[in-house]
N, C-alpha and C positions, 0 to 999 in steps of 0.2 A: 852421456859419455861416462863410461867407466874409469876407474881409478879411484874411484870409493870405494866402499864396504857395498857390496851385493848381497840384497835381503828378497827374499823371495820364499813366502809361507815360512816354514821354522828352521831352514838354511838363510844365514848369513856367511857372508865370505868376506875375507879381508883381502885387499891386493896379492898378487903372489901365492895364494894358498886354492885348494879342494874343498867342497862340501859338499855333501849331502843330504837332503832335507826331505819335506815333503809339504803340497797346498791343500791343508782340509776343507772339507766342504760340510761334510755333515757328521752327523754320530749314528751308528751304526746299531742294530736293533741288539746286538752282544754289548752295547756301552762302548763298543772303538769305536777310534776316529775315521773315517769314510774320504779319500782323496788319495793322490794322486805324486810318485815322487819326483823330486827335483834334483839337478847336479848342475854345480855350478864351479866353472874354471875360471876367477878372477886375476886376470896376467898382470903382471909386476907395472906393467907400462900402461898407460891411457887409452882409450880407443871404444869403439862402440859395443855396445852389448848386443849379441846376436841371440837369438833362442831359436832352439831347433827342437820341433815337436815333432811325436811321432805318436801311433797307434789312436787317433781323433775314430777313427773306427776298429773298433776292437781285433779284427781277423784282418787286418795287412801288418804282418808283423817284420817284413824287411825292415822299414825302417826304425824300428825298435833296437835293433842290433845294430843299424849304422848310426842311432845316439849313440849306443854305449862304445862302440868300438872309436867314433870319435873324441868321447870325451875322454877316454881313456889313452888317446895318444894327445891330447894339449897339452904343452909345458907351460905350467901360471912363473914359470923367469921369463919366458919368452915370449907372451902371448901378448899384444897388444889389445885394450878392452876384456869384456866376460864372454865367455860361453856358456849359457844355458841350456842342459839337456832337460826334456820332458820326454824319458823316453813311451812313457804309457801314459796319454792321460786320460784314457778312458776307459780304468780300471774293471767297472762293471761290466763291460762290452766285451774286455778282453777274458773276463772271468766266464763270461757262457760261449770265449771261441765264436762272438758273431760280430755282425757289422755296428749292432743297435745294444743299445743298455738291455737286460735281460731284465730290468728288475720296471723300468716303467716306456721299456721298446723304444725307445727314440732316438731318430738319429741324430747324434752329438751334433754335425757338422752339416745342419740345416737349424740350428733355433737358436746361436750367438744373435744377441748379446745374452741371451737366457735369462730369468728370472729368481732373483733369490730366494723366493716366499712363494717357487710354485713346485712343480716335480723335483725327483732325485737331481732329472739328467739338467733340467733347467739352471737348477742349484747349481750346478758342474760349469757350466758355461758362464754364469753369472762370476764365479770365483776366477775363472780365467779373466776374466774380463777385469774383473777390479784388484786382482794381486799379480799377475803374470804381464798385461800388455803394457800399463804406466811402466815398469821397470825394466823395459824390454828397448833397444832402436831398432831391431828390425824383425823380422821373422820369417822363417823356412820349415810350412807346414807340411811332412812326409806323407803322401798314402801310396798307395798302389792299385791293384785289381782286386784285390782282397779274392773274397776267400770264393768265390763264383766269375772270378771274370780275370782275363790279363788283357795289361795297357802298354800301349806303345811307350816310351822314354820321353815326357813331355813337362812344358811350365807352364803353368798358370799366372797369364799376367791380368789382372781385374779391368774391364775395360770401362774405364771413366777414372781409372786409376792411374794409366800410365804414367807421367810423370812421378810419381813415387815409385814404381814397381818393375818397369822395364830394365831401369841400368840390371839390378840385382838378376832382374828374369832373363837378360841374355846371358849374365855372368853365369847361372847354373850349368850352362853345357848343353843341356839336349836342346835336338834343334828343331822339334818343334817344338812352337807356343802356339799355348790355347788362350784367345783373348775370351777370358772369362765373358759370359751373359747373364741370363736375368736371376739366375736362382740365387740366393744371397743366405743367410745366417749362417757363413762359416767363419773360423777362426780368421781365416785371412781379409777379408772384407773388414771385420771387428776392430782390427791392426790398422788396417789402410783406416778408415774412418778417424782413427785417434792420432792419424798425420802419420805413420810410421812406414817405410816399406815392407811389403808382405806378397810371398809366393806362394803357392801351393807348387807340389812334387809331385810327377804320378811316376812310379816303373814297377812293372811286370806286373805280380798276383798270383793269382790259381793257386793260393795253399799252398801251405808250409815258407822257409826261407831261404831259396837257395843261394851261394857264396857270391853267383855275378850276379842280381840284382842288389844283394847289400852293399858289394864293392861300387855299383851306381849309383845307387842313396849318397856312399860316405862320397866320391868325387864331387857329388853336385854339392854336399857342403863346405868342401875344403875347396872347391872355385868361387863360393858366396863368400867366403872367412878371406881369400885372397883380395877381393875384389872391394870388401872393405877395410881389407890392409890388418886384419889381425895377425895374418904371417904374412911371411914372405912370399914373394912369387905373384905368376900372375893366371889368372883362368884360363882352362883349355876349355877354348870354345869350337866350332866349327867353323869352317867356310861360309855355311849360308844355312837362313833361319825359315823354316816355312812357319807363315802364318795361319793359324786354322780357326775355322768357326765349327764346333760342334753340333752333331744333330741328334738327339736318343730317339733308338728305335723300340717299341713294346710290342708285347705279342697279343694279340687277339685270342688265343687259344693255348689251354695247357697242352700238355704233353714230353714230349723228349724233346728237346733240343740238338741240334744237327749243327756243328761249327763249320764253319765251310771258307773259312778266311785267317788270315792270323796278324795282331797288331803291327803296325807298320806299312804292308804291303799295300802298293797304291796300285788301286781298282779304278776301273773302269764304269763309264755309266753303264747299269743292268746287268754288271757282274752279280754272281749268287753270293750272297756273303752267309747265308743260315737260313735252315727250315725248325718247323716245327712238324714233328711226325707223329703219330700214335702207335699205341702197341703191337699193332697190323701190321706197320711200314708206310702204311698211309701218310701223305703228305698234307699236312695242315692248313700250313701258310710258309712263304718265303719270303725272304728278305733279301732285298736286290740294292744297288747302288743307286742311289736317286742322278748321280754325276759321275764325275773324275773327279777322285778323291784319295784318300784313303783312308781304312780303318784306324782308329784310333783305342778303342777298347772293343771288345766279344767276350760273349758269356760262355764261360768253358763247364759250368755246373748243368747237369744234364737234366736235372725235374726242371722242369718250367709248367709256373701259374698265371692263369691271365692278368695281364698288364706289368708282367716284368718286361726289367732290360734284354736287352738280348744283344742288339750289337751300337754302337757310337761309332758316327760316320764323321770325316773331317772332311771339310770343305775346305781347298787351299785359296785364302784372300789372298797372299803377297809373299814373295818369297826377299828376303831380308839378306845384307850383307853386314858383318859384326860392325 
């Protein structure tokens, strides 16, 4: 619980007050410090400390700008508890505009809890791990479709999790949730492990930032910040929640990619949702609806190599009432 001093890498904050800091991790072949920066809204009043990271992949950069646009309207008179922005933490990633660290390709948010004495990006996760999560109660990890794909408005609630992770995961808004499965080494799993609630955020993608996906980012924080009572007010939620299990579809075959569906839209079994074509017009391979369902993510980037993504099918388990 906040109402101390908030320390976090070389930002300290005192109740009531701004800072800005940043979590090193390494030194950098110029002799700089190599990491990642911090902002922290420390409110006058007691209350839990939230962190809200953004850019775990370097090219989803909506929620980058709804850290800063949030941290930028919190009032530390009126804020109950800290707010924690992380609005990049994956500097390197963001620095080559891709999804994976440019400098040793790995993606950040598959190898939590990472290692301190192995790679860059290991390094990176390891320093999350032992200076951001102890000093954290809860966490609201941002992505999107990044820079090849757009996703439907959805949460990530970790399944073996739920009791820590559901109140928060319905409090975000969107209404679907993806009861997280097997893949594991992200920042949210790392959180939940250390007792603490943690979501993951997906909205939209395809490059660049436009003004309503940010404005979606900042809601689903300012319903998490409600819902733990750092302000006032209470979360806009929906009527009813559909529950989803995720499927990833890969391609067998490079060539073009053929989008043929668009996130959200609930398909039918043997709907066409994407082909793979060749230079000819040649049809490759397609990808069809295994059920009634709907799309949840599609690849809107048009080179495809074998064994990329291409489309994420939702399976509705249960439809949910708030």
């Amino acid at each position: 619980m906040s109402g101390n001093v908030v320390k976090i890498g070389t930002a300290s904050c005192a109740p009531g007050s701004v800072v800005r800091g940043a979590v090193e991790v390494a030194t950098g072949p110029g002799g700089h410090p190599m990491g990642f920066p911090v902002m922290i809204v420390n409110g006058a009043l007691p209350g839990p400390r939230l962190c809200v990271a953004a850019a775990i992949h370097g090219d989803e950069y909506e929620g980058m700008e709804a850290v800063r646009r949030t941290m930028a309207a919190a009032d530390p008179k009126t804020l109950r508890g800290a707010l924690i922005g992380l609005p990049c933490v994956n500097v390197p990633a963001f620095e080559a505009a891709a999804r994976s660290s440019g400098i040793d390709h790995l993606n950040l948010n598959r190898i939590f809890p990472g290692d301190k004495d192995s790679t860059l990006s290991m390094k990176w996760a390891a320093r999350f791990v032992s200076e951001v999560i102890p000093n954290i109660d809860a966490l609201i990890d941002l992505h999107s479709g990044g820079g090849f794909g757009t996703i439907v408005p959805l949460t990530i609630v970790q399944a073996g999790f739920e009791e820590l992770a559901t109140g928060i995961g319905k409090a975000a808004g969107n209404d679907v949730i993806w009861k997280g499965g097997k893949w594991g080494g992200t920042a949210r799993i790392a959180t939940l492990q250390a007792g603490k609630p943690a979501i993951t955020v997906e909205i939209g993608g395809g490059g660049g930032c436009p003004e309503s996906t940010v404005a979606a980012h900042v809601r689903v924080i300012r319903n998490v910040m409600r819902h733990l009572h750092l302000i006032e007010g209470t979360p806009e939620t929906p009527q009813e929640y559909r529950v989803v299990k995720g499927t990833f579809s890969y391609s067998a075959s490079g060539g073009f990619f053929r989008k043929l569906a668009e996130p959200g839209r609930p398909v039918k079994r043997g709907d066409l949702l994407g082909a793979v074509i060749n230079h000819y017009g040649d049809v490759l391979e397609e990808f069809k609806a295994d059920q009634d369902g709907l799309v949840l993510w599609i690849r809107t980037r048009c080179t495809i190599f074998p064994g990329e993504e291409t489309v994420i099918f939702g399976e509705i388990l249960e439809r949910v009432r708030p």
